[in-house]
N, C-alpha and C positions, 0 to 999 in steps of 0.2 A: 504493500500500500504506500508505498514511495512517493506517489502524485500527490497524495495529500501535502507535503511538503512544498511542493510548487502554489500548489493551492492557495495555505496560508500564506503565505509569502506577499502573491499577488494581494489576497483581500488584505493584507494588513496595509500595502503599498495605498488601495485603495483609501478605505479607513481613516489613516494617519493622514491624509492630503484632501481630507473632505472641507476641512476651511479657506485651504489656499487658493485662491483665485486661478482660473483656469483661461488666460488671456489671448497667447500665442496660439499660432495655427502649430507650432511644435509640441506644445503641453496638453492640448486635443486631439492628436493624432496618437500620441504615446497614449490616452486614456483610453482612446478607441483601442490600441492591441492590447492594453493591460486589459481589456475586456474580452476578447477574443481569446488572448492567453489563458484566464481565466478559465472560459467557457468550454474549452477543450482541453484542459487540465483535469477539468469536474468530467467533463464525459469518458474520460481512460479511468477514470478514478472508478467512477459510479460501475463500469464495465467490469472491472476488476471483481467489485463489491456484487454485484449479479451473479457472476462465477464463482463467488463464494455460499450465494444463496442458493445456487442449484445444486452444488455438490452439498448442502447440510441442511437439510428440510425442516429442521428444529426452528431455525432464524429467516426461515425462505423469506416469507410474507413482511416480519418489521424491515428485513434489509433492504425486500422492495419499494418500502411505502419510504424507506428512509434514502434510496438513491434515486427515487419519481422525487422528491423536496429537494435533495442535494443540483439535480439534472433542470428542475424549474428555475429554483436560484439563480444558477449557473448562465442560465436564458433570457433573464430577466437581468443581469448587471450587462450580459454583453448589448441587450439593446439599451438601457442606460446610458452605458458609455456611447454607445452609437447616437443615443440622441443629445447629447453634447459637446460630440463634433459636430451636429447639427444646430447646436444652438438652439434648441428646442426643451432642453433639460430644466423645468420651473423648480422644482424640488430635489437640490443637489442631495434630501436629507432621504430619498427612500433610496438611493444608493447606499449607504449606510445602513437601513435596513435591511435590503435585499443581501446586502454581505455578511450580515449576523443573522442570517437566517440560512447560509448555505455553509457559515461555518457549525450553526448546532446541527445540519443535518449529516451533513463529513463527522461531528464526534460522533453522531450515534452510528456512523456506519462502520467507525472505527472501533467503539466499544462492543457491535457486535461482531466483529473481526477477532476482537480480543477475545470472547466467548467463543471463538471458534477454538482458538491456542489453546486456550485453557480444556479443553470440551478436549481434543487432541491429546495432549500431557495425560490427563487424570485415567483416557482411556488406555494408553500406551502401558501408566504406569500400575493400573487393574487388569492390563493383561499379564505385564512380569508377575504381578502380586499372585496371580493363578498359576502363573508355570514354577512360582517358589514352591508351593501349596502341594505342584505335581511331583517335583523331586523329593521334599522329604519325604511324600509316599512310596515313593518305589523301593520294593524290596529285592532286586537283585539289579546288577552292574547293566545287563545290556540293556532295562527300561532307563535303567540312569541315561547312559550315553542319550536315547533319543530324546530324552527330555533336556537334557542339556541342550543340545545343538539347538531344540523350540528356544529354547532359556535365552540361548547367544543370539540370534535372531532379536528377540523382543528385548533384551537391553538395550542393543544397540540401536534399534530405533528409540527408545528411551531416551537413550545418552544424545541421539540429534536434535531430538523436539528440547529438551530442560537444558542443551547449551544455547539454542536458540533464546531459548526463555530468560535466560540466566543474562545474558545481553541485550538484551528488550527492559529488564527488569532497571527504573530510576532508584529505588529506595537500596541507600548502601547496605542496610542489614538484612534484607530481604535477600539480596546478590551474592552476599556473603553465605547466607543459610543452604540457597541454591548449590555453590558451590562444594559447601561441609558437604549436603546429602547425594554428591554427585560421586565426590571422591571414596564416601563410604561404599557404595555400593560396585566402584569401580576396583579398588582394592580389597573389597571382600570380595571377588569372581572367582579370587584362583585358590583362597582359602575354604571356598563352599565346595570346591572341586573337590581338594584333599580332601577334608573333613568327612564329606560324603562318602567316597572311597574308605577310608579307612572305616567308616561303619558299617559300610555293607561288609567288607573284608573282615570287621571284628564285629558284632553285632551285641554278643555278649559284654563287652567293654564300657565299663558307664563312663569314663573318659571317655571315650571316642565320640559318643551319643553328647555328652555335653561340650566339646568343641565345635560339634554339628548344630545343635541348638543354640549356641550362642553367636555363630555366625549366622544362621535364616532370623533370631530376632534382629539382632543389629541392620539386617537386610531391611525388614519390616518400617524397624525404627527410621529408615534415612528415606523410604517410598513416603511414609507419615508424612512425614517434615518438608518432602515434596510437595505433597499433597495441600500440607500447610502454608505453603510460600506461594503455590499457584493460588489460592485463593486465599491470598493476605489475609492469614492470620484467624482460619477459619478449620476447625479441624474436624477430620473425614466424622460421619454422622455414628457411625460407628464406634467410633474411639470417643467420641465426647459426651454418648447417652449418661454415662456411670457419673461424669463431672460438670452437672448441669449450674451446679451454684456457687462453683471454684473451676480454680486449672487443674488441666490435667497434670501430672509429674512432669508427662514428655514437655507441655507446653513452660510449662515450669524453669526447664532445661533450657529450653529454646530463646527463651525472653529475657529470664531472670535478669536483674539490674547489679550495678556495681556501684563501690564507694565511687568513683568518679563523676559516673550519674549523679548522685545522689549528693556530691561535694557541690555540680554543678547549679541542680536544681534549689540547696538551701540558697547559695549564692543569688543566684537572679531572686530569688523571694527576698532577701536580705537587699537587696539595689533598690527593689519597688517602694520598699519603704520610706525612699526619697521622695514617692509621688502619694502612695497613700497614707503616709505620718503617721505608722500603726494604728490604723482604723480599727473598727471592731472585726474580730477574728482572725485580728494577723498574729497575736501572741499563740493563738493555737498550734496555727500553721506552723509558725517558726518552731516552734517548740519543735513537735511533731518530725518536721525536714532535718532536724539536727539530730536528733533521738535517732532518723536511721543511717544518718549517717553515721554513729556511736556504734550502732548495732552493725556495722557491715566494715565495720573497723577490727570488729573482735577476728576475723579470718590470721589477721595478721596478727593477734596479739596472743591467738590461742594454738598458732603453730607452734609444733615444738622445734625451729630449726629457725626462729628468730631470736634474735640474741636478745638478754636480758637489758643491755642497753636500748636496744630499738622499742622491746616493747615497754620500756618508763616513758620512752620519749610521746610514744604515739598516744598514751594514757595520758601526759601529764598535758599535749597538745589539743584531745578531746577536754578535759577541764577549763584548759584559759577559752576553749570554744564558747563553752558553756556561761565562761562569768561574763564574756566579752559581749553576747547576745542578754542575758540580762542584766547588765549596764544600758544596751539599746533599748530592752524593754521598760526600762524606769523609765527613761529619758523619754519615751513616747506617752506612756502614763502621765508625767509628769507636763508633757505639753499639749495633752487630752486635758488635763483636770483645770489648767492655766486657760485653754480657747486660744491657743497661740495661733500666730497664722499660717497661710496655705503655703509656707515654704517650709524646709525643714534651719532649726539654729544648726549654729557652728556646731555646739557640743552634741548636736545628733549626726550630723556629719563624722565627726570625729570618732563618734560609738560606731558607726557602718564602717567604715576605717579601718576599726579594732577588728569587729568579726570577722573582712576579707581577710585581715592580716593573717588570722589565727587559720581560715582554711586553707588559707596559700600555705602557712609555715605545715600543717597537716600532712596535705600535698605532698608536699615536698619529703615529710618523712616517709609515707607511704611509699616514697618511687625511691628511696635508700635505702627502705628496707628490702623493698622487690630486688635493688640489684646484687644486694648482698647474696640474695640464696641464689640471686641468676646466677651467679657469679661460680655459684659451688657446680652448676649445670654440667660443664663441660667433664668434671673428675668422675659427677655420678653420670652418667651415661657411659664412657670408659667402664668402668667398672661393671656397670651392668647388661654390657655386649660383653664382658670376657665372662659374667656368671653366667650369662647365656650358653655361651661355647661350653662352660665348663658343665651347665646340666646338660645338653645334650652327651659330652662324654658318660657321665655316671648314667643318663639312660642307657645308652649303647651297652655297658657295664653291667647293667641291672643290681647299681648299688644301690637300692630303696635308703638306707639308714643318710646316707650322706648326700643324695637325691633330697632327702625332704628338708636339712639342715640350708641345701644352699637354695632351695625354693622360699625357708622361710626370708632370707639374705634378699632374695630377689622382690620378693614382697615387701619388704622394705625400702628398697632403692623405690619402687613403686609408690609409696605410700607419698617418700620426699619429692619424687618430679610431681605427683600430683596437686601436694603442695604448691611448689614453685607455679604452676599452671593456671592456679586459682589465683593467685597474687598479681601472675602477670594480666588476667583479664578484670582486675578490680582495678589495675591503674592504666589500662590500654587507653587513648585518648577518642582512637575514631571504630563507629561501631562494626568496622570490617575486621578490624583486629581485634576486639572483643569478640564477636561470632568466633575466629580463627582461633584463639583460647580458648572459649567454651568446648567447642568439639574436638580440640587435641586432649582434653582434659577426660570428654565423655568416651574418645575411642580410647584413648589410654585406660583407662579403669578396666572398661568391657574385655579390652583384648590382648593386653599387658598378663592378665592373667593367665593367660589362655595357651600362654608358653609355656608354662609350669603344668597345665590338663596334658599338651600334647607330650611332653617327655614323659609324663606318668603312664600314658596310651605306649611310648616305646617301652619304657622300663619293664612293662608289662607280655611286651610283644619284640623284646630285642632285635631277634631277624625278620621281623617283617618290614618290604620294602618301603611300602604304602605310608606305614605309621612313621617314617625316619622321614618318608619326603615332606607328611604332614608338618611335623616338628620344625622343616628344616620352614615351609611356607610360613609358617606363626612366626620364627625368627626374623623373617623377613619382614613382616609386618610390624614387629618391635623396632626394626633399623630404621623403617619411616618412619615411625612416631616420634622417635628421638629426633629423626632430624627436623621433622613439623616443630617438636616444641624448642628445639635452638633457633631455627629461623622465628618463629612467633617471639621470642625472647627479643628475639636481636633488634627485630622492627618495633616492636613497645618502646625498647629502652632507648633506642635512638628518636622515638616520636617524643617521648616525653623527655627528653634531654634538647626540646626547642629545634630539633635538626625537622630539613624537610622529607615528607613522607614517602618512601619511594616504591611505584608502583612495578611488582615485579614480573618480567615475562621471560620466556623463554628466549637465550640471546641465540643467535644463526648469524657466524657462528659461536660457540665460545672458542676461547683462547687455543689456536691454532689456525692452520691453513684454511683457505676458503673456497670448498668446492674442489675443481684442480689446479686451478693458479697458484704460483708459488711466493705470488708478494703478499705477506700478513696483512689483512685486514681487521679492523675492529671491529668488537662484538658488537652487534646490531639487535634491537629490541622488535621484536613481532608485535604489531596491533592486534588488539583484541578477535577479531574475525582471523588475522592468520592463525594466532595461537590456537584459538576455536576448531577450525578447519585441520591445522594438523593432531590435533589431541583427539580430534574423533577418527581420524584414518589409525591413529597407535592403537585407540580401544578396539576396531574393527580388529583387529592384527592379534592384540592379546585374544580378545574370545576365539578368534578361530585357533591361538596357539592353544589355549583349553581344550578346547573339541579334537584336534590333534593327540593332546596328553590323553584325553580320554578315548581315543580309538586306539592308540598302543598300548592302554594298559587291559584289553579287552583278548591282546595277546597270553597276558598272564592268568586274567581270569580260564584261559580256557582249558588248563591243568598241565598234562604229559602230552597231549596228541602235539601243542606246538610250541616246539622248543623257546621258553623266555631268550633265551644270548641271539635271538637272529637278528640278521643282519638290516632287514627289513626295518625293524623294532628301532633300532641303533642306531638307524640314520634317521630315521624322521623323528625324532628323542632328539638328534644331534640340532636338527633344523628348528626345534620347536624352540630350542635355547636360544640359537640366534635369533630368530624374531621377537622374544621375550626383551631381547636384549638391546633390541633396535626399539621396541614398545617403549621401552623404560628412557632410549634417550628422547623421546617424543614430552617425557615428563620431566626431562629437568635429571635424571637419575641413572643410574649404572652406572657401569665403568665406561663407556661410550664416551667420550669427552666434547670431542667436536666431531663438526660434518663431515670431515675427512676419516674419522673413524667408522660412521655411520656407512659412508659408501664404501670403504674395506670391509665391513661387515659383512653386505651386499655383496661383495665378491664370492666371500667364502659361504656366502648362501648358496648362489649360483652355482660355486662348485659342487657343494655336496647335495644339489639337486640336480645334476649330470652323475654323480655315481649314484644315486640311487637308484634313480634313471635306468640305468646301465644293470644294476641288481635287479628289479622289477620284471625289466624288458627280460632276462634270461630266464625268469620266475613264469613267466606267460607262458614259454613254450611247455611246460610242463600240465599246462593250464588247459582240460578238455573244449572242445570247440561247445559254442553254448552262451545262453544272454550273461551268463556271468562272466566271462572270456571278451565279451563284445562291449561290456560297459567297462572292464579292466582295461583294454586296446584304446576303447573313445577317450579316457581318462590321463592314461601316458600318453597318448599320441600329442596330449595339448601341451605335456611339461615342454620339450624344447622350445615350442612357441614363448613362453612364458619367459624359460630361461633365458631366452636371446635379448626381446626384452628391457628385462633386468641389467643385461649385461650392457645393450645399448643405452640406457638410460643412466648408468654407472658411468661410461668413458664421455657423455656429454661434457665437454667444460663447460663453465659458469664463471661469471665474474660479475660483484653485485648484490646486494643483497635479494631484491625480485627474484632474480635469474636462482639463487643458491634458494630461497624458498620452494618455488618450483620445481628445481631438484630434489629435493628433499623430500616433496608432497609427491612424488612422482616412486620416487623410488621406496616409498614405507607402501605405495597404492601395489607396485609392480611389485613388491616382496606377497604381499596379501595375498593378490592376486596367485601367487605361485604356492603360498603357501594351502590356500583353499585346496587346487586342484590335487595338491600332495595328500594333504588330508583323503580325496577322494580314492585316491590310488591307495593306500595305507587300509581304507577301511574295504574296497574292494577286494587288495589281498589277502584278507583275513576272512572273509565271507568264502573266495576260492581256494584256500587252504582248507577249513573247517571241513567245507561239504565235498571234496575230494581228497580228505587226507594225503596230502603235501608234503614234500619232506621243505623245510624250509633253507635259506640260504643262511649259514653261520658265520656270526662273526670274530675275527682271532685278531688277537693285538698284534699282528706282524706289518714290517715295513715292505713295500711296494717291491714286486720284483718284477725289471725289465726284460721285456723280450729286443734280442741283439735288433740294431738299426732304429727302432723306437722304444722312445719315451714315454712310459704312460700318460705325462700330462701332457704331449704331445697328439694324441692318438685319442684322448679323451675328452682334453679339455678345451673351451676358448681361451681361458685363464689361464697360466701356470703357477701352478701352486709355489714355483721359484721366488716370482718377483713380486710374491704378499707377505705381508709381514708376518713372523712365527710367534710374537711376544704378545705377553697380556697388553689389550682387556679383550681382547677377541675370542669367540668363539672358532676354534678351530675345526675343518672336515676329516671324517676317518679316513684313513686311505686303504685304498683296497689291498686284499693281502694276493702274494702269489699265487693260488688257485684261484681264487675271483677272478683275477686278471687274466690268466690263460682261458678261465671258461667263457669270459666274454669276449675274447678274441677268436674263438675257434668256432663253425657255422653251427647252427642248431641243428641238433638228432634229424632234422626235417628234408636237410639239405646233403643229398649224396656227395662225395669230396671226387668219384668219380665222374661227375659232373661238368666239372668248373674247366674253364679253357685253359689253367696252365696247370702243370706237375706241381701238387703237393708235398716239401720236404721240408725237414728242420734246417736241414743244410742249403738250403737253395736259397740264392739270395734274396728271391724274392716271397718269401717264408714270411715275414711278418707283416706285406701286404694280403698275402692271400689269405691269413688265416684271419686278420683284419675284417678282410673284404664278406668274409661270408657270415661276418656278426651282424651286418648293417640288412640282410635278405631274411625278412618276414616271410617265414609259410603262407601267408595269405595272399604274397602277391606273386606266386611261383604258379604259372600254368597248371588248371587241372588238369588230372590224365587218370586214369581208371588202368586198374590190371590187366597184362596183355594187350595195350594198345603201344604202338608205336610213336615216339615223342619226336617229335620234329626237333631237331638237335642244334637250328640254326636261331631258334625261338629263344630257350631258356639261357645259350652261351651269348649272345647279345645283351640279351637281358643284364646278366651279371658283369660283362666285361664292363658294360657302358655305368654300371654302378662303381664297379671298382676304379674307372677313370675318373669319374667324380668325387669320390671320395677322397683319393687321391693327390687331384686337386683341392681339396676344400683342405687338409690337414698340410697342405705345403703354404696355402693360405694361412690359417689358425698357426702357424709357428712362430709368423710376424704381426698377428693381432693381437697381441696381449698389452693388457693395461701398464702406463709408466708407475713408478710406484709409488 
């Protein structure tokens, strides 16, 4: 609805110029297109507002009767204006009304525009609500998988409509709430994975079931708060039956106020008393205003990790409050009882004085005493990423005795950040960073704990894989939370120390190269719409890397028939890490640093989706002909398209920040992309393994072994795994071992060796073409011929030779196509 923009614009030009005399034949002619402009502004407008009433039959009818008034208006100023380059215009003043008549009829078409979003959001976010509802029901792994992938599907439409919303939204604390419940539901995806897993896998385990359950509420809790935010401040009908005459808890949480508020509010009520000379019922008020701010003082006076100096000071600061507003209130009494007049004396001035003085000096204790435990931040976080590390060893262990010693440990370090958290959102200045403190305070508590459930679920179950990876995803979620509440520290303590506020995005690039140019550029700040735009292409990328995690582990569920170590398994496990890992720099996080790590990433994507590639395609021929064989074939045949691609999209140079965004958005889209269809192949070989017992392809830690004249990465790849870098933070590809490599170079069971138009030998030189050559011939495109028929022998040796001439040429190509480094 962008024309409305033009709209106002013209009517205000109108409007604002209805006094000034309209003389020249210049300043009549301009009136005349300001009318026309106008008038064809409203009709794109009103057009727009129709195609919203036919697609949503709820608002069809007021949207109509509200774009027939928008489209009259509209008709009614352009001839206006027309009749005052006519000179004919008696009443310059019903232009004026005609234009406040076509701006109330544009708000109500805009407010039912906005009941569309809204109407949109709540139904996106009651369809997740019902596919959460469907996962904890399911009682074995493969209803899981498919309810999952529904799951991944409708968040991420979720996740498009409430960032949209979430930048529509003017109200700061609203933006901010948006956000908390965006992030919650985005970082518990990969948590509700595990947690899931490991209860179907342990079922009897009441650890596992309570790390399950504590992730779908938290789930619950942040659709709530959506719910909440899309209709400011109104909570779903259902949640608020039981709390008709009070708040809810959640609502509670969401709103709750702080001493700052609260220093704020006595203040302005203490100023007015310049205007109202404490009238009747300002002694109450004041009283009352200062009372909570006393009361909302105690947070800090009743920690125990405030020093006994801070809290004398803060106690003996609430007192001089208290004598200094009743010195004000005598002095108002006393110019009550007098008839003094409508101004306030010196000596009441003087008393207002005293009171700011004493909330400022408050103030001020409050944000020395916040820095002081900020300040302990950085040793307790330290500390409690190494008790982290150290419970998971004692789980691993299954030393229960000393397991629970350093849980109590860790529940303490807990106890102190949650402290510090509350402090920092009692003197946060602006109410973005107040939200951003309440909700690192409210995920901390919920899910701080929930490290110490999931090593109790391993302690329990030492070798199981499921319950270790669980653990390892809770830890992960503890390392964001530490860092949420250092950066929320960081920004309070710098807002309330007078510095300016600064708003944070993700830079492109950070500190390093840009793209592939080699002269350093400086890190550049994305606008709210880029930021936007690429954080929903990273979440796209994580859900499918979930749906991936849960199609490999559908390998282990399925017992003896197929071997867990395959190779299959191993690589698409490999590939899932990478795009996790490219997800995360989309967020500001991982080891990823800059955009040039991003697109080496990408490389080493590339590659190990050419060896998979490569393992799959040899997995086919084993594969009966048959629709499950035809949608395994549809499925590979698309990887190289994909992977080319990628590859292409990688060696673009850029220079620029535009140009390096583009890239960027281009190559997380073309990772996705590749990674979806992998997914597809992954779960297709596991449905043709199951139903024709398979022997699957194994995986061994050995290094690569060449056949004489070629190179594996020559033979295999666009890329050579040479000129990429070997050193962290990359995710690295396995390399094939030497029976992989000889079984993909040599032609399928399908393909006679008596055949082929040259002598096959180890010794012949031309030995690692032809044994090349008959990898690249699919069964399916080899002449039928039925038994006892005669094969025209001039058919199927063209056929092959003209392959092997191209192939041939394409790998003397690819030996000089490789990326600079």
């Amino acid at each position: 609805m962008h024309q409305s923009t033009m709209t106002s614009k013209d009517i205000s030009t109108l409007i604002s110029h209805r006094e000034r005399p309209l003389c020249s034949d210049r300043s009549l002619r301009a009136v005349a297109r300001v009318g026309q402009a106008v008038n064809l502004a409203v009709e794109r407008f009103v057009t727009v507002g129709e195609t919203i009433a036919d697609d949503n039959p709820e608002i069809k009818q007021d949207m109509y009767e509200a774009c027939k008034e928008a489209r009259v208006a509209g008709s009614a100023i352009e001839k206006l204006c027309e009749c005052a380059l006519e000179d004919s215009l008696a009443d310059r003043g019903s232009v004026v009304r005609a234009a406040r008549c076509l701006l109330g009829s544009v708000t109500k078409v805009l407010l039912l525009a906005d009941i569309v979003v809204v109407n949109h959001v709540l139904h996106a976010k009651d369809k997740v609500a019902r596919s959460l509802g469907r996962l904890e029901s399911v009682s074995n792994f493969t209803e899981f998988v498919k309810a999952f992938s529904q799951f991944g599907g409708e968040m991420v439409e979720l996740a498009h409509l409430t960032g949209d919303r979430q930048n529509d939204l003017k109200d700061e604390r609203r933006r901010a709430q948006m956000a908390a419940a965006r992030q919650v539901l985005e970082r518990s995806t990969m948590m509700l994975l595990t947690s899931s897993k490991t209860c179907l896998r342990h079922p009897e385990c009441p650890s596992a079931k309570e790390n399950r359950d504590t992730v779908f509420c938290q789930m619950r809790r942040a659709m709530d708060l959506i719910h909440y935010v899309v209709k400011d401040g109104v909570l779903d009908c259902s949640e608020s039956q039981s709390y008709s005459n009070s708040q809810s808890p959640q609502q509670e949480d969401w709103d709750s106020s702080t001493v700052c508020s609260a220093l704020k509010h006595f203040e302005r009520l203490v100023e007015t008393t310049r205007m109202t000379l404490l009238g009747p019922g300002c002694r109450e008020t004041l009283t009352s205003a200062l009372e909570t701010v006393v009361e909302r003082t105690q947070d800090f006076t009743d920690s125990a990790y405030t020093s006994h100096e801070h809290r004398e000071n803060i106690l003996l600061l609430c007192d001089r409050a208290k004598l200094e507003l009743n010195t004000l209130l005598r002095i108002g009494n006393s110019m009550n009882y007098e008839g003094g007049g409508g101004s306030p004396s010196s000596e009441m001035e003087q008393a207002v004085m005293g009171v700011l003085r004493a909330t400022r000096d408050l103030r001020q204790q409050l944000s020395s005493t916040t820095m002081e435990q900020a300040g302990d931040l950085g040793q307790v976080t330290k500390a409690g990423q190494e008790l982290v590390s150290t419970i998971r060893n004692l789980a691993l262990a299954n030393d229960i005795d000393r397991l629970q010693e350093s849980s109590d440990r860790f529940h303490e370090y807990i106890e102190h950040i949650l402290e510090v958290c509350k402090l920092l959102r009692h003197v946060a200045l602006s109410e973005s960073l107040q939200v951003s403190a309440k909700f690192t305070e409210i995920n901390l508590r919920i899910y701080g704990p929930q490290v110490v459930t999931a090593a109790h679920t391993l302690a329990r179950h030492p070798t199981s894989k499921i319950a270790k990876e669980n653990l390892e995803v809770f830890a992960d979620m503890w390392q964001w939370l530490m860092t949420d509440v250092t950066t929320v520290a960081k920004d309070v303590l710098e807002l309330s120390q007078n510095r300016p506020e600064k708003q944070v995005y993700m830079s492109l690039p950070r500190p390093g190269k840009h793209g592939t140019t080699s002269k350093p550029l400086k890190p550049v700040r994305l606008d709210s719409e880029e930021q936007a735009k690429i954080a929903k292409a990273g979440l796209e990328m994580k859900l499918i890397t979930s749906e991936m995690d849960a199609e490999t582990e559908k390998w282990q569920e399925s017992g003896s028939a197929l071997e867990e170590n395959n190779d299959i398994v191993k690589r698409a496990k490999n590939m899932s890490s990478m795009a996790f890992s490219m997800y995360q720099f989309t967020r500001g996080e991982g080891a990823l640093k800059t955009t040039q790590d991003l697109f080496t990433q990408a490389e080493y994507f590339a590659e190990e989706a050419n060896r998979l590639y490569k393992v799959v395609r040899q997995f086919s021929y084993q594969v009966p002909g048959g629709p499950h064989k035809k949608e395994l074939l549809e499925n590979l045949d698309r990887v190289p398209t994909y992977v080319q691609q990628l590859q292409f999209t990688v060696k673009n140079p850029t220079v620029g920040k535009a140009a390096t965004f583009t890239k960027v958005d281009n190559v997380i889209q073309e990772t996705k992309n590749l990674m979806n269809v992998i997914s597809k192949v992954v779960a297709t070989c596991f449905v043709c393994a199951t139903k024709h017992n398979l022997v699957m392809p194994q995986y061994m830690e050995l290094s690569p072994t060449t056949v004489p004249g070629q190179a594996e990465e020559d033979c295999l790849y666009p890329i050579s795994p040479q000129l990429l870098p070997s050193t962290s933070p990359y995710v690295q590809p396995h390399p094939l071992t030497s029976a992989q490599f000889h079984s993909i170079l040599k032609p399928p069971p399908s393909l006679s060796l008596s055949l082929l138009p040259f002598n096959y030998s180890p010794g012949h030189p031309n030995a690692g073409l032809s044994r090349n050559s008959g990898s690249f011939v699919h069964p399916s495109v080899l002449p039928y011929t039925t038994p006892g028929t005669q094969q025209p022998s001039y058919c199927l040796q063209n056929l092959q030779l003209l392959q092997l001439q191209l192939h041939h040429a394409q790998l003397q190509h690819l030996k000089h196509a490789t990326l600079p480094r």
